[in-house]
ROKE-468203 format. One record per residue (C-alpha): residue in one letter; x, z, y. Coordinates in steps of 0.02 Angstrom, whole numbers, m for minus. Layout:
% residues N
<aa a	px X	pz Z	py Y>;
...
//
This chain:
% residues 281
<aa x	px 217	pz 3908	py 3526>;
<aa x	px 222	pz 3917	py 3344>;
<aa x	px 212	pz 3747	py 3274>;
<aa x	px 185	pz 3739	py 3070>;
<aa x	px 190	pz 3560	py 2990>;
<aa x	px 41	pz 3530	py 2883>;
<aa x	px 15	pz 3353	py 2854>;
<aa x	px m134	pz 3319	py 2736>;
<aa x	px m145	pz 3415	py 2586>;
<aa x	px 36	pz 3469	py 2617>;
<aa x	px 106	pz 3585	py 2714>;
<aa x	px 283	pz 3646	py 2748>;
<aa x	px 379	pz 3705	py 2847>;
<aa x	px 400	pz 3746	py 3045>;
<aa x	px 394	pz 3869	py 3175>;
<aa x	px 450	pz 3932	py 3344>;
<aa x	px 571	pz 3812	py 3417>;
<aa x	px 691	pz 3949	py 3496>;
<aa x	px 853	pz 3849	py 3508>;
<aa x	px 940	pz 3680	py 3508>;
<aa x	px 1008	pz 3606	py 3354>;
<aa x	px 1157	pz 3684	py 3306>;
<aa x	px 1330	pz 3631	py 3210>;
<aa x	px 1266	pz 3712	py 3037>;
<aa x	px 1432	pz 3699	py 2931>;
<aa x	px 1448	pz 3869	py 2928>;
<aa x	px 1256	pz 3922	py 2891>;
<aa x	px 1263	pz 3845	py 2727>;
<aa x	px 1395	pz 3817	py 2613>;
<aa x	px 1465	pz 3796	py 2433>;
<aa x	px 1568	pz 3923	py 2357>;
<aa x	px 1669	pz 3953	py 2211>;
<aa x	px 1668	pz 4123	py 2174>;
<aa x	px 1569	pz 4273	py 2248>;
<aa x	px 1651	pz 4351	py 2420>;
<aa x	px 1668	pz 4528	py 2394>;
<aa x	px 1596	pz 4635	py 2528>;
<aa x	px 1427	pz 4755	py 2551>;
<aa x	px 1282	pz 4664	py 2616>;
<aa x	px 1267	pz 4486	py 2508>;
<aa x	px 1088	pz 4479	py 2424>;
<aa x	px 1107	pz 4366	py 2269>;
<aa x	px 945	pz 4236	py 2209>;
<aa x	px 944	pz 4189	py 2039>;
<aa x	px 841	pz 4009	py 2038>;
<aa x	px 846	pz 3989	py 1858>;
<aa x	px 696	pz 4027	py 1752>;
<aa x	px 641	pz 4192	py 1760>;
<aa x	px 650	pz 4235	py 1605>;
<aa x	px 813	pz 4204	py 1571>;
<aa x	px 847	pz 4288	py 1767>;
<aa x	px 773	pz 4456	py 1705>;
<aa x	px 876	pz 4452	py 1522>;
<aa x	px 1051	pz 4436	py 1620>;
<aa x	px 1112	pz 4396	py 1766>;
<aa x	px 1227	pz 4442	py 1928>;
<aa x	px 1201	pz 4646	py 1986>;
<aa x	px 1058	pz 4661	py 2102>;
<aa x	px 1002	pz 4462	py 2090>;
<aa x	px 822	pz 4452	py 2120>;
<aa x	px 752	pz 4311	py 2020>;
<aa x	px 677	pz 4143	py 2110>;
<aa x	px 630	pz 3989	py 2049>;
<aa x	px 572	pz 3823	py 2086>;
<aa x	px 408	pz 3872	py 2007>;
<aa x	px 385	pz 4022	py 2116>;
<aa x	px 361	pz 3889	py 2264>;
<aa x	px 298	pz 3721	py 2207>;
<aa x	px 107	pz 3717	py 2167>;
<aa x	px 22	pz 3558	py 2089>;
<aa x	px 119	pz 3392	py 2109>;
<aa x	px 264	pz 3477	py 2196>;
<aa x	px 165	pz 3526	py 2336>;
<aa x	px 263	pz 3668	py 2451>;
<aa x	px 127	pz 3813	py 2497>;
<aa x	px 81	pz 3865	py 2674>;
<aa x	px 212	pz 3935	py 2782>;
<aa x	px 117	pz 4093	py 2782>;
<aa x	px 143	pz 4082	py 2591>;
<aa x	px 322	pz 4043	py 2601>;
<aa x	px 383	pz 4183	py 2728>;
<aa x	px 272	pz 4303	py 2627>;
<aa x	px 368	pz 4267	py 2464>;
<aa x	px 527	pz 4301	py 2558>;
<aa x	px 468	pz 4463	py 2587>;
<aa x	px 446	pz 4508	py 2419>;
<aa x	px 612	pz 4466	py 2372>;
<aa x	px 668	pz 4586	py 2506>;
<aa x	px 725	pz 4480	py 2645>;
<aa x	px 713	pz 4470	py 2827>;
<aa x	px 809	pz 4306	py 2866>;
<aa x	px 968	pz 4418	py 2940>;
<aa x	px 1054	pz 4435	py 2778>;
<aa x	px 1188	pz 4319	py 2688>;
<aa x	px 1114	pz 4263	py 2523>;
<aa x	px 1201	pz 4186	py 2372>;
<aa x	px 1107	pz 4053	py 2275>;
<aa x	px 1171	pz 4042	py 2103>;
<aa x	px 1085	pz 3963	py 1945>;
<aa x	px 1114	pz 3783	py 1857>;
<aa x	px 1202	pz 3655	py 1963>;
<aa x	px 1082	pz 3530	py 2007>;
<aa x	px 907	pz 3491	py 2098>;
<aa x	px 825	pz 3662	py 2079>;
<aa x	px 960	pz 3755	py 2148>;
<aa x	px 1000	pz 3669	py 2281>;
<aa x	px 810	pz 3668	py 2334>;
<aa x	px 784	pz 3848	py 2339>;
<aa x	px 958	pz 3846	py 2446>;
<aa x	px 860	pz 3713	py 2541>;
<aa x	px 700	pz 3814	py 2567>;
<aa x	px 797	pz 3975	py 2635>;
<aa x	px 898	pz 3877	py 2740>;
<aa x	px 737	pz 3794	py 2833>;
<aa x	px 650	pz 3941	py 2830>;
<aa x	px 809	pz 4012	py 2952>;
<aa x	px 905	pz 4147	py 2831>;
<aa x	px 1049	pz 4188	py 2938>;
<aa x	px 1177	pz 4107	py 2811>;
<aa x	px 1149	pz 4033	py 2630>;
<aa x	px 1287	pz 4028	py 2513>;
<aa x	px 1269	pz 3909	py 2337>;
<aa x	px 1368	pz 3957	py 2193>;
<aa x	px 1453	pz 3813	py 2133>;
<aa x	px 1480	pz 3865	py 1943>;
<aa x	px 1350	pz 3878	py 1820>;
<aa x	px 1286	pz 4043	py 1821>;
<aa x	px 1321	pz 4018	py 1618>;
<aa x	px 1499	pz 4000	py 1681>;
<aa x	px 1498	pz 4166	py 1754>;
<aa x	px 1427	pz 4259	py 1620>;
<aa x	px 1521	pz 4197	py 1497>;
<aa x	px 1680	pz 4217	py 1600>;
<aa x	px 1613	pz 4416	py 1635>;
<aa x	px 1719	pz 4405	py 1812>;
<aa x	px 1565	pz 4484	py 1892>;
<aa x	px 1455	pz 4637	py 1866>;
<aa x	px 1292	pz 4592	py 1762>;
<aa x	px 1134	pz 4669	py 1758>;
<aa x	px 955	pz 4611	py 1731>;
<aa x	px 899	pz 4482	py 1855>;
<aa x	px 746	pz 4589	py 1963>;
<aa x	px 581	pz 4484	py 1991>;
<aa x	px 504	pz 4473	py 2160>;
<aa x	px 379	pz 4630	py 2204>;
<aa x	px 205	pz 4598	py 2213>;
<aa x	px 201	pz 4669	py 2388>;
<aa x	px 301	pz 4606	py 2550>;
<aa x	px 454	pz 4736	py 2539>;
<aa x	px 518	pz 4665	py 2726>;
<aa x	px 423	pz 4555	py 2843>;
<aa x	px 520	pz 4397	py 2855>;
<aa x	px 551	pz 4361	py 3032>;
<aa x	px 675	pz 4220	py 3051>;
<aa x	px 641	pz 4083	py 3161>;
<aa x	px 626	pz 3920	py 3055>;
<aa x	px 746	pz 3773	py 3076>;
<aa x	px 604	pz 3640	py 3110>;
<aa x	px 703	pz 3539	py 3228>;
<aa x	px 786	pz 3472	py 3062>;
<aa x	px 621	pz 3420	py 2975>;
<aa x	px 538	pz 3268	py 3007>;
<aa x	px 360	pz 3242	py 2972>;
<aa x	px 257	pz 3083	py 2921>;
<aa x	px 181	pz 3039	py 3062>;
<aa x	px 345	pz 3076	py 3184>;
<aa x	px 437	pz 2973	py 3081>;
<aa x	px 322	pz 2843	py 3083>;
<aa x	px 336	pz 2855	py 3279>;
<aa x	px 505	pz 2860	py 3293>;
<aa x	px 521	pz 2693	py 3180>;
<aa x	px 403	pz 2595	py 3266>;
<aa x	px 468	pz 2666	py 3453>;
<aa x	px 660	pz 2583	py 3396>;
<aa x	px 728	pz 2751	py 3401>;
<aa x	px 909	pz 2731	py 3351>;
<aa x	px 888	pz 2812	py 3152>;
<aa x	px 1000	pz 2817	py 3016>;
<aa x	px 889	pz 2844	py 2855>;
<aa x	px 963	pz 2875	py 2675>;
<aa x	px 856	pz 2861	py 2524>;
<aa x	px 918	pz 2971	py 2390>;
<aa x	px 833	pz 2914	py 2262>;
<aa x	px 885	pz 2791	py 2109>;
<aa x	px 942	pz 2631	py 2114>;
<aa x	px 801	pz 2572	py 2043>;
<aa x	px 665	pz 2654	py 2136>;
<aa x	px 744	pz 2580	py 2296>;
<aa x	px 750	pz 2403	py 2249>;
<aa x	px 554	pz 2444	py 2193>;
<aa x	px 594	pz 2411	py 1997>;
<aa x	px 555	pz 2579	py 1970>;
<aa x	px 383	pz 2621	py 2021>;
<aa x	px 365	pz 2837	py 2039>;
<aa x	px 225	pz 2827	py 2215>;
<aa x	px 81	pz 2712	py 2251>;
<aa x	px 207	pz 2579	py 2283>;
<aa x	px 376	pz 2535	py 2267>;
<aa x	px 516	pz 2493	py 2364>;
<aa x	px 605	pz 2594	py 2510>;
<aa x	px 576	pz 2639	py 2702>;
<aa x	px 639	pz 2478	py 2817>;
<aa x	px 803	pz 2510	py 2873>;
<aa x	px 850	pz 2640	py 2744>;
<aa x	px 1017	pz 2647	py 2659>;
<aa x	px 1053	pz 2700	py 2491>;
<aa x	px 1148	pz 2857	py 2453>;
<aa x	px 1200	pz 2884	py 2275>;
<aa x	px 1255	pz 3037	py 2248>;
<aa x	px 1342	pz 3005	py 2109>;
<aa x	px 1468	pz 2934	py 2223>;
<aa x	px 1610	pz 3067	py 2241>;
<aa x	px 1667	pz 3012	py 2405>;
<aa x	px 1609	pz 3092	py 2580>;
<aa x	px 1466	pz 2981	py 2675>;
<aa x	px 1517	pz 2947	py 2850>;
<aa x	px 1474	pz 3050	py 2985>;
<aa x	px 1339	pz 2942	py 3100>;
<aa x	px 1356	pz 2937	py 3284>;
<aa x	px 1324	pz 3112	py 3382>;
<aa x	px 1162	pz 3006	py 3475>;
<aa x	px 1080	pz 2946	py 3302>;
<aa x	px 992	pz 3058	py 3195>;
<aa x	px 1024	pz 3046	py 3010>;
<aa x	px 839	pz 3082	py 2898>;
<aa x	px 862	pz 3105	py 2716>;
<aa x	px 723	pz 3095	py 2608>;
<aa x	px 701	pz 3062	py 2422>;
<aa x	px 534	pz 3059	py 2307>;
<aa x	px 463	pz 3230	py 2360>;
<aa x	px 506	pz 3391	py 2432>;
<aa x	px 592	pz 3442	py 2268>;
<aa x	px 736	pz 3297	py 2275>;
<aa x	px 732	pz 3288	py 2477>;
<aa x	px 781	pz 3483	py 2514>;
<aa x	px 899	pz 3464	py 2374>;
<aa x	px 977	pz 3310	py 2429>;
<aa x	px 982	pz 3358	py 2619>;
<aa x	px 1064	pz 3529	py 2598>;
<aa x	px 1197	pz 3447	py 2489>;
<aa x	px 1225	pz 3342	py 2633>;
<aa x	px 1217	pz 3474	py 2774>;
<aa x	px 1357	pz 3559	py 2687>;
<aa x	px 1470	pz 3411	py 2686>;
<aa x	px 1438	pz 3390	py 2887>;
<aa x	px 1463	pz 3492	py 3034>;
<aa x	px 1319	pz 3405	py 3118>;
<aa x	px 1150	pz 3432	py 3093>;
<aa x	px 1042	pz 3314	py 2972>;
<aa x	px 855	pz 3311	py 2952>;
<aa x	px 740	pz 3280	py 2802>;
<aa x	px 564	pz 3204	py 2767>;
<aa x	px 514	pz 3324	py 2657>;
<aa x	px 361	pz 3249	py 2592>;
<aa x	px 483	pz 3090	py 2538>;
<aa x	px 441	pz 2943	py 2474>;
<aa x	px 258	pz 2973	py 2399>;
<aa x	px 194	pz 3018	py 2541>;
<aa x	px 260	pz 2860	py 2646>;
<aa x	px 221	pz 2743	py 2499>;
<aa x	px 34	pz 2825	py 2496>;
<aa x	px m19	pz 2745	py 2680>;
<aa x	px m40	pz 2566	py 2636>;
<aa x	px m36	pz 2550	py 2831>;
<aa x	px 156	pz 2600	py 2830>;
<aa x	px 271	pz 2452	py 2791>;
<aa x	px 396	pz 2446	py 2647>;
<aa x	px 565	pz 2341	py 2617>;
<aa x	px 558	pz 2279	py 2444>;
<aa x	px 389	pz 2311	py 2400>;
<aa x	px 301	pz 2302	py 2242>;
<aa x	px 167	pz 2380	py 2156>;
<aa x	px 101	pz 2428	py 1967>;
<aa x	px m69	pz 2369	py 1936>;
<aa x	px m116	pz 2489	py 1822>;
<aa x	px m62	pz 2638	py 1932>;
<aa x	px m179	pz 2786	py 1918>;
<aa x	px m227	pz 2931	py 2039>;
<aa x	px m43	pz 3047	py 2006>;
<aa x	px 82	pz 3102	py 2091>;
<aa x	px 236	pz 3048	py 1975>;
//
């Protein structure tokens, strides 16, 4: 039964639930340098115009425009396997993500890993790194077709995301959870106010990842949830995480906006800016 997570004006990911969560080390990765071999499809996530004036041979150009509508919202599934499509995927292939290190990047990586490409692959050097050090064929990057060039038809990896309400469950129940908050310092002690309130999810750790060391694996019966202010910063985060572990994580995509937006949800540190308007920032 095809199950597709739409929580209020937001919907994301999901799908057919076809198989157990598996070890995912080896779906998603970081790399150093391109593997040579037929068969790798290469996504550009930088800005499209500067995709389309150079870039990597045969890179189709993808950014984090392409998929985030108004407020960082993440369209309809039926939207996001559509755009796959167009870039001339099916979900079998190996891709390579390359672009600037950071957040956008490692979203898009995020968004094909979720959706259930086969195996993702992110460049670790700037892609201004490898043109510069001309160690790889270059060509102009290739925008997405207007039309669907393949039907997508991988099954999505939904057993990794978590939505609102489940989560919500899940805390209340006592279900053994081990959350980490990925977002500043600040924002997690609730001196930073970027939701309808501040402060953090009870129970949630911190996770800087500006710290160079490896987090600790959590027990094999716990479930580790990473989530950060919104789907741009939790995909990110998660996926940078997933490659680091050979068991699986999950993420709360919608983040911390959406949890801080119920004022029947509780919050650890909580505060709140009086003259906080109707946004999303």
């Amino acid at each position: 039964m095809k199950r597709f997570i739409q929580i209020g004006r937001l919907c994301l990911f999901a799908g057919l639930i076809t198989v157990t969560l598996q070890a995912t080390a080896s779906s998603v990765q970081f790399i150093e340098q391109i593997p040579n071999g037929d068969g790798l499809r290469v996504i550009d996530t930088r800005p499209v115009a500067e995709c389309e004036q150079q870039s990597i041979k045969g890179a189709r150009c993808f950014s984090v425009g392409d998929l985030l509508g108004h407020s960082g919202r993440l369209p309809s599934q039926r939207d996001i396997t559509w755009m796959l499509g167009t870039l001339g995927l099916s979900g079998s292939e190996t891709v390579v993500v390359v672009g600037y290190p950071g957040d956008a990047r490692d979203f898009i990586a995020g968004v094909l890993y979720l959706a259930g490409q086969r195996k993702v692959l992110i460049l670790s050097p700037s892609m201004n790194q490898m043109i510069t050090s001309k160690s790889i064929p270059l060509a102009s990057g290739q925008r997405r077709s207007m039309s669907r060039e393949l039907h997508y038809i991988a099954h999505p990896r939904d057993a990794q995301i978590v939505l609102l309400r489940e989560l919500q469950q899940r805390l209340s129940g006592n279900q053994s959870l081990r959350l980490l908050d990925v977002r500043s310092h600040e924002e997690y002690w609730g001196e930073l106010i970027k939701g309808w309130r501040g402060g953090h999810i009870p129970g949630a750790e911190h996770w800087s990842q500006k710290n160079t060391q490896p987090i600790r694996l959590t027990r094999m019966d716990v479930d580790t949830v990473v989530y950060g202010r919104g789907p741009l910063d939790s995909i990110a985060s998660f996926v940078r995480l997933q490659t680091q572990w050979t068991q699986p994580a999950q993420v709360f995509i919608e983040g911390w906006r959406a949890w801080s937006a119920d004022s029947q949800l509780p919050v650890d540190a909580e505060s709140f800016n009086e003259k906080k308007m109707l946004t999303d920032s």
